[in-house]
C-alpha positions in Angstrom: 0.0 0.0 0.0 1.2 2.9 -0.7 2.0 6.3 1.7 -1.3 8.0 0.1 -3.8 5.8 1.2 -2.3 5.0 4.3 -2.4 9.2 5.2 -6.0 8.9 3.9 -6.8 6.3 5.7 -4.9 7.8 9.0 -7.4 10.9 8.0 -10.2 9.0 8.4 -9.6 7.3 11.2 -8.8 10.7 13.1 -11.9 12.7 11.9 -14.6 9.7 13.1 -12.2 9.5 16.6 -13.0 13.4 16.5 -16.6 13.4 15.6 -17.0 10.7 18.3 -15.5 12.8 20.9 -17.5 15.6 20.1 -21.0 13.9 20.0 -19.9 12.1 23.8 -19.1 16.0 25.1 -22.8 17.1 23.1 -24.8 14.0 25.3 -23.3 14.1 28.5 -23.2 18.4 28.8 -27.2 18.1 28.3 -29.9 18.1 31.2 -32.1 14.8 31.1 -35.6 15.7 30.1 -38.3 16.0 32.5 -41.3 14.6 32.2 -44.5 17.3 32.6 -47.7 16.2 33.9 -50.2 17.7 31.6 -53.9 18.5 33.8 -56.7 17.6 31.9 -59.0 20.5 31.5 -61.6 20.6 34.2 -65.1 21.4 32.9 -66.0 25.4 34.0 -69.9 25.3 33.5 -72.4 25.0 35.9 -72.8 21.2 38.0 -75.8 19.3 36.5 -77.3 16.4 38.2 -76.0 12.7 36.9 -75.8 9.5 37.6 -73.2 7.9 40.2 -74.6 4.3 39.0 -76.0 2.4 36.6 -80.1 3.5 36.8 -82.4 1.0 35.4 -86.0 1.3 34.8 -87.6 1.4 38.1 -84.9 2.4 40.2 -86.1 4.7 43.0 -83.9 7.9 43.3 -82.0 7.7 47.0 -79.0 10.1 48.0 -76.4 7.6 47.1 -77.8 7.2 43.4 -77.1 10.0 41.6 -74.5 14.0 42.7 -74.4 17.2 40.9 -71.1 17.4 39.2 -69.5 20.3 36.6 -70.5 20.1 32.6 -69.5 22.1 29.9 -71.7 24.6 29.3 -72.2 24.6 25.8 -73.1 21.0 26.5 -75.8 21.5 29.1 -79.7 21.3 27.8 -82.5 22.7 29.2 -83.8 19.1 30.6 -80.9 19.0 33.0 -81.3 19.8 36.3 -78.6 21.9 37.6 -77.4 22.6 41.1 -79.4 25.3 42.4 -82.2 24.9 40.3 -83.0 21.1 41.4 -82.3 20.3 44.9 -81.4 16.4 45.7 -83.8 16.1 48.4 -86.9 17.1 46.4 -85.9 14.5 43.7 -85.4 11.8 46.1 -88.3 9.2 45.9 -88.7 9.9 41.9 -88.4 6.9 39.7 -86.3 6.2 36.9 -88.8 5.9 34.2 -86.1 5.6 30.9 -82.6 3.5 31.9 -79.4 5.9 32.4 -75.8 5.0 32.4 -73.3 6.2 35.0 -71.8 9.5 35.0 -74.8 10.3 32.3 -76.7 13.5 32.9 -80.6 12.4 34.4 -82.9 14.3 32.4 -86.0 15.4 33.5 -88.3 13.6 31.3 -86.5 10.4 33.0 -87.7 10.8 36.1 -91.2 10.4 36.9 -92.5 11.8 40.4 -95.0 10.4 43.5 -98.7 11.2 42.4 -97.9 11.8 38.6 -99.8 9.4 36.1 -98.0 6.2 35.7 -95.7 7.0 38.7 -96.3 2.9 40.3 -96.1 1.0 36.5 -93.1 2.9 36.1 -91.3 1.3 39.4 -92.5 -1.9 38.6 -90.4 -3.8 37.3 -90.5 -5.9 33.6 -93.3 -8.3 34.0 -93.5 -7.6 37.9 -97.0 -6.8 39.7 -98.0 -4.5 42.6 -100.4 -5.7 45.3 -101.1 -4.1 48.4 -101.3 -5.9 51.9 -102.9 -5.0 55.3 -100.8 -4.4 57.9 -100.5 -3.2 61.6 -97.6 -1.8 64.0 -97.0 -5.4 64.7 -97.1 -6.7 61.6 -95.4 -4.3 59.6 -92.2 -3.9 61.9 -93.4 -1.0 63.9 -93.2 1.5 60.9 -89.5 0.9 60.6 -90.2 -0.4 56.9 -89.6 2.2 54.3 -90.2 2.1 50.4 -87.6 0.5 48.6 -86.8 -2.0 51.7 -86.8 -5.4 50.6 -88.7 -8.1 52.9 -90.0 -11.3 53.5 -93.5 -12.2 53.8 -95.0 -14.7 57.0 -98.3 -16.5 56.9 -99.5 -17.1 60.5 -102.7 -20.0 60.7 -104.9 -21.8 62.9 -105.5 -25.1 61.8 -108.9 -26.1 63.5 -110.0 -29.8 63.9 -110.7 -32.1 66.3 -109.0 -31.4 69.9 -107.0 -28.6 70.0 -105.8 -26.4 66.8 -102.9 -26.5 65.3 -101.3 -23.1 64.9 -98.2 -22.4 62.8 -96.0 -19.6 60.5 -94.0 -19.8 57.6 -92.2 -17.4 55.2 -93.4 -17.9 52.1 -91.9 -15.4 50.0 -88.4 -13.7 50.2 -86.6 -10.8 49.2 -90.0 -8.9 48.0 -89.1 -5.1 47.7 -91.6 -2.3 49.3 -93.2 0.0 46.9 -95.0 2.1 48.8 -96.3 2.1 52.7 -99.9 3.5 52.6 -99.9 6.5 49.7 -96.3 7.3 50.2 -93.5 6.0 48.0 -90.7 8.2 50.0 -89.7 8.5 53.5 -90.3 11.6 55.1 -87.5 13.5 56.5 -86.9 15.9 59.5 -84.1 17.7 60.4 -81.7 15.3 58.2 -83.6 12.5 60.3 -86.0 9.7 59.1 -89.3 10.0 61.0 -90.8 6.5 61.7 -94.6 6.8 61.3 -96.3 3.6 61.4 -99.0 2.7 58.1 -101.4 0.5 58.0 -101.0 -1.2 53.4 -97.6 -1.7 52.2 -97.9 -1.9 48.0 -95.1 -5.0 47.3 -93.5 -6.1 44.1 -94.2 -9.1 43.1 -94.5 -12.2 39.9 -98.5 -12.5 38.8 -97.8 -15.8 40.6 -96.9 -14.5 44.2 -99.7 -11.7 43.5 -102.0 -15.1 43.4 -100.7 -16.5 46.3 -101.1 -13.5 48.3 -104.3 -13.0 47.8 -105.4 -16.5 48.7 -102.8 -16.0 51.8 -105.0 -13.7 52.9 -108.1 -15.2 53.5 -106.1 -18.2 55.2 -104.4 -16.2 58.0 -102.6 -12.9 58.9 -99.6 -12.0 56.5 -96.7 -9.8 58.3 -93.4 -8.1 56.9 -89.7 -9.4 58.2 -87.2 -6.5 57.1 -84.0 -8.0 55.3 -81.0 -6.9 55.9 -79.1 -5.2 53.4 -75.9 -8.0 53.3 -78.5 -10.9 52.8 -79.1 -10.2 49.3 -75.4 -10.2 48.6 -74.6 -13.2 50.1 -77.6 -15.7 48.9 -76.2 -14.3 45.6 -73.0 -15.5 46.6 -74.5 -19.2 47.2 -76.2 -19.1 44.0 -73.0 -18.4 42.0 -71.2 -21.2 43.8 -73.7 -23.8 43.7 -74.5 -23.1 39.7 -78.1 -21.6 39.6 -76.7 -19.0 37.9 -74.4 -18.7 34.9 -72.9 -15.7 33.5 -72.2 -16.1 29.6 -69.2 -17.0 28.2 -67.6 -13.3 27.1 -70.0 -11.0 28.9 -68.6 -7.4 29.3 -68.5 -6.1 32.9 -71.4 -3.9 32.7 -73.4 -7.0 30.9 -72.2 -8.8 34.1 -73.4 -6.1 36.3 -76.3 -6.0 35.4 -77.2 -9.8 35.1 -76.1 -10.4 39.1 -77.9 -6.9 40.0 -81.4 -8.3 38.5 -80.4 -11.7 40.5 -79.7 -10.2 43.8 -83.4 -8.3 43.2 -85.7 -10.7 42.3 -88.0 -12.0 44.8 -88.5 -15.8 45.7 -91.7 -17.4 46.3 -90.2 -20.7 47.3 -91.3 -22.2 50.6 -88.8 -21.2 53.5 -88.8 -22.3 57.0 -92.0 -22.9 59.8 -92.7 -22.9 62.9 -95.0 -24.8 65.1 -96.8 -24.2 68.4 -94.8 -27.1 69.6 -91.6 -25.8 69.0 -92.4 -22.7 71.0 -94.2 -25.0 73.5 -94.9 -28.2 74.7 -98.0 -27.6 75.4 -99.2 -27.2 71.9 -99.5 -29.7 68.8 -96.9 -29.8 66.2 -99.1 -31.9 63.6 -102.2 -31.3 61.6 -105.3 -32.6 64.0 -107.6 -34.7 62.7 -110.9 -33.6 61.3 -114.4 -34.4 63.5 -116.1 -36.5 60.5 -113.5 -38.6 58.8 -110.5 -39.0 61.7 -107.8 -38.0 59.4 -105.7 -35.2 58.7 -107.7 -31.9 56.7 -104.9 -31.6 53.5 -103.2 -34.5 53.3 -105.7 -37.4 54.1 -103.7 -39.8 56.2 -104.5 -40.4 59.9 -103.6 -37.7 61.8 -101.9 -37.6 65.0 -102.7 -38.6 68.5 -103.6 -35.8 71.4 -100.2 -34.4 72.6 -99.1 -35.5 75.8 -96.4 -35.0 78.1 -94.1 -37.3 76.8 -92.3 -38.3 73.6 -94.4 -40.1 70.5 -93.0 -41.9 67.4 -94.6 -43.0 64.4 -94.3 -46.9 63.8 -95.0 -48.3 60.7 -96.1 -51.9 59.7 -96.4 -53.0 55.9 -98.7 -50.1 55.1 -100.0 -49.1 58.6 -98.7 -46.2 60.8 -99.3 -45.8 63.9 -98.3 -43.7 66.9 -96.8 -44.6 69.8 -96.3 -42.9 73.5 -92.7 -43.5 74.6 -92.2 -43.2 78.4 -90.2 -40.6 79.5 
């Protein structure tokens, strides 16, 4: 090779060595960029009323439902309610007569108020009825049942026959929510406080099926109201998730999902739950059906009915086809 490619080579060599150098001083000489948190833009218009959850059709407005909040106002429409305009407390009690999303502005034609027309079918439910019950201070939990309470419903009968009666309860409904108590869907309010005022109807929501029932409950004994509490609903949904009576579909979005376990946790059950005889309150009273005067056997179910209670233990012995009852010393 010879000396003038070696001294242009050489040149090269020194000139990237240089530019290398440079370009290291450049880097290290500069401040590392800082990163800037960019605010978004909060909305400067006046706070209309929307919705903190999910509102479906027949959802009765409470305080925890739905908050004023700030809108743009070149987006605000005249059927908003804004803050100052539309106080909470005179809304509360309205119900949701159109479904509205969270954090979507409630309207005022979506809200339909106590005494207008259509005010009850609009808080029933789809393909739910309203029936109305009799009730008294002691049947109706002293007054401390409010609309929009959820309860259970307890049939209390005399069975008459021969001898003395039998007398028993059962629930025979569960998780039926309160309409209205007398002419009143809301609670009334003093001082920030709940007053208790006892009523003497309580309008439930109900299937057509446990609207049947009730009415022939009726003329069979005295119906009263049990109040729920809130964490029972929860946790009987719980148990029906875990023991497979219901299935969520395969791909369902979390609102879809939201809204499939909030209609479970609200529907009402007209299976039978659990009774109570007079002789498991007290041993002087029957815990089976007494036998009728003409025939000697039991009033429903047309087998022999049981023998007058006494004082000590019985148990039913059966032989081929024939039962009878028999006193066990105590």
């Amino acid at each position: 090779m010879d000396r003038k490619k070696l001294a242009l080579l050489g040149g090269a060599v020194v000139v990237a060595m240089a530019t290398a150098l440079a370009a290291r001083s450049m880097f290290a000489g500069a401040a590392t960029p800082q990163a800037v948190a960019v605010e978004a833009p909060q909305p400067t218009g006046p706070r209309v009323l929307v919705a903190r959850r999910a509102l479906p059709v027949g959802t009765i407005i409470s305080a925890d439902a739905v908050s004023f909040q700030p809108w743009p106002s070149e987006l605000v429409q005249d059927a908003y309610f804004t803050e100052g305009d539309a106080p909470i407390d005179k809304l509360l009690g309205t119900v949701v007569r159109h479904p509205v999303t969270a954090g979507e502005p409630v309207t005022q034609g979506s809200l339909v108020k106590p005494g207008d027309r259509g005010f009850l079918a609009a808080a029933l439910g789809p393909g739910m009825r309203a029936v109305t019950v009799d009730v008294s201070a002691r049947t109706g939990v002293a007054g401390f049942v409010f609309p929009g309470d959820r309860v259970d419903i307890i049939l209390t009968q005399s069975v008459s026959g021969e001898g003395q009666p039998l007398r028993a309860t059962e629930t025979i409904m569960r998780n039926v929510r309160v309409l209205a108590t007398d002419q009143s869907t809301a609670s009334t309010t003093e001082d920030g406080k709940t007053v208790v005022q006892t009523f003497r109807t309580a309008t439930l929501e109900v299937t057509p099926r446990m609207a049947e029932k009730i009415a022939v409950a009726e003329t069979i004994g005295t119906l009263s109201l049990s109040l729920r509490s809130i964490a029972d609903s929860q946790g009987e949904l719980d148990q029906a998730l875990a023991s497979g009576e219901i299935e969520l579909p395969a791909g369902a979005t979390p609102e879809q999902e939201e809204r499939l376990l909030r209609a479970a946790a609200t529907r009402p059950q007209d299976a039978r739950g659990s009774f109570v005889t007079g002789g498991d309150v007290s041993r002087f009273q029957r815990s089976s059906m007494p036998r009728t005067e003409s025939s000697g056997e039991s009033p429903q179910s047309g087998a022999p009915a049981a023998a007058p209670v006494r004082a000590g233990p019985v148990v039913r012995v059966t032989r081929g086809q024939t039962a009878t009852l028999v006193q066990v010393p105590k």
